[in-house]
N, C-alpha and C positions, 0 to 999 in steps of 0.2 A: 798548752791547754787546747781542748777541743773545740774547733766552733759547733755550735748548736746549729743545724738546720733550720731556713725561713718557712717561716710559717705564711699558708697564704691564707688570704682571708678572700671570702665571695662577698661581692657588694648586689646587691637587688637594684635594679632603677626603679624608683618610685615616682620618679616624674611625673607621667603620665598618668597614674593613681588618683583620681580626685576626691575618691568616697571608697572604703571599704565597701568590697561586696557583700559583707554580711549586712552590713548596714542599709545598703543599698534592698537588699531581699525586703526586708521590712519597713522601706521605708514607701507609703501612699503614693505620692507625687514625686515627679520627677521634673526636675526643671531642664527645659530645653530653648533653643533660640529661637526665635519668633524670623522667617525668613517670608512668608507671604500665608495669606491666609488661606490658599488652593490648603499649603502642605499643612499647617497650622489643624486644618479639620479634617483632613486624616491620620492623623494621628492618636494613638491611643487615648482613651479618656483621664487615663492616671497621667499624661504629662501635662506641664501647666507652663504656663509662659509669665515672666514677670518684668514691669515697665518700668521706668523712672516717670516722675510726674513732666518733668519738658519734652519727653516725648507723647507723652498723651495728647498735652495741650497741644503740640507743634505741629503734631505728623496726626497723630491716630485719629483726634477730632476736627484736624483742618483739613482734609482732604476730600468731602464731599460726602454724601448720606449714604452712597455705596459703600463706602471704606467702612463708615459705622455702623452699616447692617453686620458688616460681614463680621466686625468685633463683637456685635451681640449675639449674632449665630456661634459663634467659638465660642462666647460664656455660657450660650443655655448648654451644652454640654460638656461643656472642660471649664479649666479654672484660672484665672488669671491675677495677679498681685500688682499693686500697684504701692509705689517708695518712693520717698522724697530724695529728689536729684543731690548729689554730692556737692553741686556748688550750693547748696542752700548750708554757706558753711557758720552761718549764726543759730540752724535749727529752726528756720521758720518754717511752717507747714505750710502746704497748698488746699487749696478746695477741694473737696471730697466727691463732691454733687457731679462731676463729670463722671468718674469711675462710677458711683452707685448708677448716676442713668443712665450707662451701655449697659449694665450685669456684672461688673468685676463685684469678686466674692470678701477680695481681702484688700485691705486698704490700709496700709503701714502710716504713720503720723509719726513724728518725733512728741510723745508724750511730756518729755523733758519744757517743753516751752508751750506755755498757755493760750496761746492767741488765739485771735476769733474765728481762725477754721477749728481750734480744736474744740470749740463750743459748739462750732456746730455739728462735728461729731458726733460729743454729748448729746446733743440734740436727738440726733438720731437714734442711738441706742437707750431712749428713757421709753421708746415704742415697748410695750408688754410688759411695763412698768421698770425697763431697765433689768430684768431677768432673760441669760441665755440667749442665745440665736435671734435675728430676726429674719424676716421673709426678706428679698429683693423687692424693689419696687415694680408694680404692677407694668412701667411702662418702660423696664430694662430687659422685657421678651418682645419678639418681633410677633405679631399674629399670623393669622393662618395661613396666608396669603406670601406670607413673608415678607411684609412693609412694616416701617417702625411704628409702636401702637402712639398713642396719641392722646392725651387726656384731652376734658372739654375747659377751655381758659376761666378761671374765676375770679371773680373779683370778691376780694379781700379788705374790709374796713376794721379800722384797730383805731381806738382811741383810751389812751389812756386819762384815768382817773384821778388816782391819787396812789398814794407808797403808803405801807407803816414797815415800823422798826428800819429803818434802814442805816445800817450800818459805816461807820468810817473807813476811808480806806486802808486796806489790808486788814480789816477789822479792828483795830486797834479802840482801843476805850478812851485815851486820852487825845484832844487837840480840838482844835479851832470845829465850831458846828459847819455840818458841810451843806452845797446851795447844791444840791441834786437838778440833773436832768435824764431824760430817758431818749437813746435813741432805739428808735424800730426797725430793723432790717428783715428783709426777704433773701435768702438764697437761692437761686431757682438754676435751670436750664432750659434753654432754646435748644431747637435742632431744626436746622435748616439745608437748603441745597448746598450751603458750602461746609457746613460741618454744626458741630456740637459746640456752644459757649457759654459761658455763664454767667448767669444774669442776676446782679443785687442792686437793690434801690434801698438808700437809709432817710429817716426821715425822723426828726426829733424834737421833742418839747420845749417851753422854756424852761429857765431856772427858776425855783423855789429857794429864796433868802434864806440863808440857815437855817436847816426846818429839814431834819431826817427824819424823826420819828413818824409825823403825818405831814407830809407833804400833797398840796392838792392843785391839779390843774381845772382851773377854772373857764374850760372852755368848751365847746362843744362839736369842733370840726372831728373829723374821720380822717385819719393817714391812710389811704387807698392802693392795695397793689394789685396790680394784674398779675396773677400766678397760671405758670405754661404747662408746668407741669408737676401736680398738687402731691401724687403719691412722691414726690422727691424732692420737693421744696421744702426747707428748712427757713420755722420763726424766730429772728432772736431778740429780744429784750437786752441790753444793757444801760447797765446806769451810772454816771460818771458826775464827778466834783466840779462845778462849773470852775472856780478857781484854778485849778488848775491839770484839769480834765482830767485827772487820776478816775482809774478803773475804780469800780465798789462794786458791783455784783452783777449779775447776770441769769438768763435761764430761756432756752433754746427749746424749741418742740417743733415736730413736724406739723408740718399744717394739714394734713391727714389726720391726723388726733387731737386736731381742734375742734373747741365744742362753744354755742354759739350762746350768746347772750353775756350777763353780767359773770366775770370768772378771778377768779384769786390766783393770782401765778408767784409759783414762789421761786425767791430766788436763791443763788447759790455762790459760793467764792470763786475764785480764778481757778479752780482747783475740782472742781463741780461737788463741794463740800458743801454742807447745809449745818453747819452745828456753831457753837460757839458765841458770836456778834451776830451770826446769819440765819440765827435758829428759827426766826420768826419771820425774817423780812421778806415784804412781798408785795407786789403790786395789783392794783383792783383795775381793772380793765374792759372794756365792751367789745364784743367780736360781732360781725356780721358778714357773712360770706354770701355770695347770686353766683348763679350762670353768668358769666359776663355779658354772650351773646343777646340771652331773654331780657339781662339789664339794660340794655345798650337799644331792645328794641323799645321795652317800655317808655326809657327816658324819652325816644325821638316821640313816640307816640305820645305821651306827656305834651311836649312843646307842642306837635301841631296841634294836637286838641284846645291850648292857653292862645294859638296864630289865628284859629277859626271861630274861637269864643266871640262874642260879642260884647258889646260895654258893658261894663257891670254897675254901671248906675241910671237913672231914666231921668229923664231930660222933663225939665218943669215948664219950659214954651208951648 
């Protein structure tokens, strides 16, 4: 019998292939490595550079107010993404509020798991009622001069009131009445001469004895925060089962789109859901916001003027 002649066959190396070029033609952004920011800003405006969050926190915001101009000068015109580090291998999220206050555009979260960064999140995105795109914050551009802009400090009083409808945990209809409390957080950011860090203070109520439906604090102090930087500070409310601290609901807002006096805040499930057990629930609240500086001058003027007063009673000898 005949042998058959081998057939050759050609192989292509594709190794070095990472993206089809057709694809590549149509695709906006292009991701490249981030080697210093000389070369970083000359480069094309379509490339974008993207971070893990332990190197934000580690490197990009600990190295000194230079290092963070020069990241905010590369977001007012390029684009940068910021993703939760690989060892985060439970899926818990990082804070947000760094990347928003240099200008990063995009800000990746592991959605899958609900914690209290991802509320604050939510927070952020209910600005324009939770519809489409929002603006950067005012003070993640450098000004004219090119120094980081700078809001003015204010001070921030929250006291809360009372609850209704408020629901059992996971919403659930049946079990034991639950003894609610609220705590108050701030998310903010400092920036200083050695870098960008993030600043939260919580601060929370007592407990109301089994008593969901209207629960009332009977008291009249103010929970007080100094906010550094207002256009990117995030409010959160949650409220937890004293028994045994189990989560029930929550609801996050910028303190930019706080608005002053007696206000209904309503809240939402782990899931930033409003329907079902949570259709209704909500808390009644007092807000008051100052200048912190004009506060701070008042008050001392206050004291000296009570230091300089005279007796307030007259003497019968």
């Amino acid at each position: 019998p005949t042998q058959e002649p081998m057939k050759t066959v050609q192989t292509v190396d594709t190794q070095h292939v990472k993206i089809a070029p057709s694809l590549a033609e149509i695709t906006l952004f292009h991701g490249t490595r981030h080697k210093s920011w000389e070369q970083s800003n000359a480069m094309p405006t379509h490339h974008m550079h993207s971070f893990n969050d332990s190197k934000v926190s580690q490197r990009l915001c600990r190295q000194g107010i230079e290092n963070i101009g020069n990241w905010m000068k590369y977001n007012s015109s390029r684009m940068s993404r910021l993703y939760p580090s690989g060892l985060r291998y439970k899926s818990s999220n990082f804070n947000p509020l760094l990347g928003w206050s240099t200008g990063s555009q995009l800000i990746a979260l592991n959605f899958q798991t609900t914690d209290e960064f991802m509320h604050v999140n939510h927070g952020r995105f209910r600005q324009y009622g939770g519809c489409g795109y929002i603006p950067r914050p005012i003070t993640s551009f450098l000004s004219r001069n090119g120094t980081i802009s700078r809001d003015r400090e204010v001070l921030l009083k929250i006291r809360v009131m009372s609850g209704s409808r408020l629901p059992k945990p996971h919403g659930t209809y049946s079990g034991d009445c639950i003894s609610p409390y609220v705590k108050v957080s701030v998310h903010d950011v400092t920036i200083d001469k050695v870098g960008a860090r993030e600043v939260t203070k919580t601060c929370k109520t007592q407990a109301i004895k089994g008593n969901g439906l209207n629960p009332f604090w009977d008291h009249h102090d103010f929970f007080e925060f100094i906010i550094k930087r207002k256009s990117v500070a995030i409010l959160l409310f949650t409220v937890h089962n004293e028994s045994d601290d189990a989560f029930i609901a929550c609801s996050s807002i910028p303190i930019s789109c706080l608005r002053l006096g007696y206000r209904s805040v309503k809240l939402f499930d782990a899931w930033h859901r409003r329907s079902g057990a949570f259709a209704f629930a909500s808390l009644l609240v007092e807000i008051e916001m100052y200048d912190h500086q004009k506060y701070k001058k008042a008050e001392e003027a206050a004291r000296q003027k009570r230091r300089t007063a005279g007796p307030r009673f007259i003497s019968l000898d």
